[in-house]
C-alpha positions in Angstrom: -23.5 -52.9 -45.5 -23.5 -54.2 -42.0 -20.7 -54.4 -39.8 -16.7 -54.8 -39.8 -16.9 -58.6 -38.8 -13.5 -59.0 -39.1 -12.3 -56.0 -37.5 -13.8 -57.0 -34.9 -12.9 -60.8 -34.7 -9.4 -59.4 -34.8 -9.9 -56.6 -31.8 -12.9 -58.1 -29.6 -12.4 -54.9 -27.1 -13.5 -52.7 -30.2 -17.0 -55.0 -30.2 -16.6 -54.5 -26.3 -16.7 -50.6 -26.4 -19.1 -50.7 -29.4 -21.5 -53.1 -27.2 -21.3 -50.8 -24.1 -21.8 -47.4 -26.3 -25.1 -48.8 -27.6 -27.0 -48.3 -24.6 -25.8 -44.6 -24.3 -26.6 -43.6 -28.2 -29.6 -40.9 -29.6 -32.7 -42.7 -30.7 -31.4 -41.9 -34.0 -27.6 -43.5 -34.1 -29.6 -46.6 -32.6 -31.6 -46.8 -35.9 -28.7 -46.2 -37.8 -26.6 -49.0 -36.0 -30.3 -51.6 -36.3 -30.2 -50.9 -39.5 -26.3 -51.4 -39.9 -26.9 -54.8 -38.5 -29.7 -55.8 -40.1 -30.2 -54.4 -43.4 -33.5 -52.7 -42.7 -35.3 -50.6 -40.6 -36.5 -51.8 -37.2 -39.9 -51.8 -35.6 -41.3 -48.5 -34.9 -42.5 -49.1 -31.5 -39.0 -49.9 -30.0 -37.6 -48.7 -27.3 -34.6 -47.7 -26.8 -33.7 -50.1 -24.5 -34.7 -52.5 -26.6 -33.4 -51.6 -30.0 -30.4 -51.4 -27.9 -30.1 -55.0 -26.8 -31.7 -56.1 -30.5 -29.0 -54.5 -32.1 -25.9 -55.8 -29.5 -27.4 -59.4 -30.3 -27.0 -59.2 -33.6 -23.9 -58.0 -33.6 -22.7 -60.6 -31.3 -24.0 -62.9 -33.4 -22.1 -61.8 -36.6 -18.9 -61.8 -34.9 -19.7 -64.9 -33.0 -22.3 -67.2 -35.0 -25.4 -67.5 -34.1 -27.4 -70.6 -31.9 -26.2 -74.0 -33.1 -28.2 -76.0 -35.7 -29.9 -78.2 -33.0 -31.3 -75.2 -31.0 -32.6 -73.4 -33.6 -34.3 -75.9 -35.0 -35.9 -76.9 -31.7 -37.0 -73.0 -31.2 -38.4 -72.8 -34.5 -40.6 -76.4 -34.0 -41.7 -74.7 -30.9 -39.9 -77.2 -28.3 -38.8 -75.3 -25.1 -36.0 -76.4 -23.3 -37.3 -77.3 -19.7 -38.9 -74.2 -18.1 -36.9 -72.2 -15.1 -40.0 -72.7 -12.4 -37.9 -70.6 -9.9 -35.1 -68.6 -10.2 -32.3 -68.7 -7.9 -31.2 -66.1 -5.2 -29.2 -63.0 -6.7 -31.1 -63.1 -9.6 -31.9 -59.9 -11.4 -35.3 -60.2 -13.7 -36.2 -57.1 -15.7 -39.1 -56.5 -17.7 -39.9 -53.3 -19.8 -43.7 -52.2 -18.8 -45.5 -49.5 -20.9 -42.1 -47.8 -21.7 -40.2 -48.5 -18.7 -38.0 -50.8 -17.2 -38.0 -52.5 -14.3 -35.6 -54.0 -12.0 -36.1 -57.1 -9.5 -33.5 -58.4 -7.5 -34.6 -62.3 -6.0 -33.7 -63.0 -2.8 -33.6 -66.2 -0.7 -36.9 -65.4 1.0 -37.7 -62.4 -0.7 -37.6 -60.6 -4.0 -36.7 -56.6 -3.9 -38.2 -53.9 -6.2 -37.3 -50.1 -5.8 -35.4 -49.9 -2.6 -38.8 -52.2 -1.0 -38.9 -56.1 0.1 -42.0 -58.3 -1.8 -42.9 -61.8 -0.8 -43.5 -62.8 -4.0 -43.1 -61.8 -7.5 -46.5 -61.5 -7.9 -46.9 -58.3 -5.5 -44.2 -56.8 -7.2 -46.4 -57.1 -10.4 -49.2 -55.4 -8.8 -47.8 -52.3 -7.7 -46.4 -52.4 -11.5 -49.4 -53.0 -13.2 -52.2 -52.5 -10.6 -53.6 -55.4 -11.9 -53.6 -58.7 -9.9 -51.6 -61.0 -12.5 -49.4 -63.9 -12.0 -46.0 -63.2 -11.3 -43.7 -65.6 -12.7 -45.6 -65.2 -16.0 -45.4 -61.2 -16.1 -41.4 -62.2 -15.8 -41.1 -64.9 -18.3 -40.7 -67.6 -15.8 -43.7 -69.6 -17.0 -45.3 -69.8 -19.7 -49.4 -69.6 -20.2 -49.6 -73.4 -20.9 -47.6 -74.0 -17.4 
């Protein structure tokens, strides 16, 4: 099972238009294509979105390789490469909250969610969550031990 590796190795606009087609599939051709690429079933609370990008990184990764040696074994020891403590202007950070995705674009001075200019990250997370919460850490830019 799995997929045409070679195929694509030879033809990398075929992984191309496979890759971009993801995104636009039924529920059910994205479990089929998971499971293609991973030899099993995936998780059953998955979004779409998510099973999406699961399913585009391992395919990328079969036709590819995967992370070098070093880096994998410093993932799995639990070493972090040094944190991003502020990302840089033109950024786009997306997070998927209860079900839905959400887009921020940083600015110099700003950061913009829906159409509407925050000062922080942290206001943005707010009107997402209606909880006060840290910002940076709802967005993966820090991490609880930070």
């Amino acid at each position: 099972m799995g997929i045409n590796v070679a195929e694509f190795k030879r033809d990398p606009e075929k992984l191309n238009a496979k890759l971009n087609s993801l995104i636009h599939m039924s529920r059910a051709d994205l479990v089929n294509e998971f499971s293609r690429a991973y030899g099993r079933s995936p998780p059953l609370r998955l979004s779409n979105f998510i099973l999406a990008l699961a399913t585009a990184y391992r395919m990328q990764e079969q036709v590819y390789g995967g992370l070098k040696p070093d880096i994998r074994k410093m993932l799995l020891n639990g070493k972090a490469v040094a944190p991003l403590r502020k990302a840089s202007p033109g950024t786009l950070l997306i997070r998927e909250w209860r079900g839905q995705q959400h887009n921020v674009t940083v600015h110099e001075d700003r950061v913009e969610y829906q159409g509407k200019a925050y000062r922080s990250l942290t206001e943005v997370t707010f009107q997402i969550t209606g909880q006060k919460r840290s910002g940076p850490l709802f967005f993966g830019l820090k991490s609880k031990a930070q």
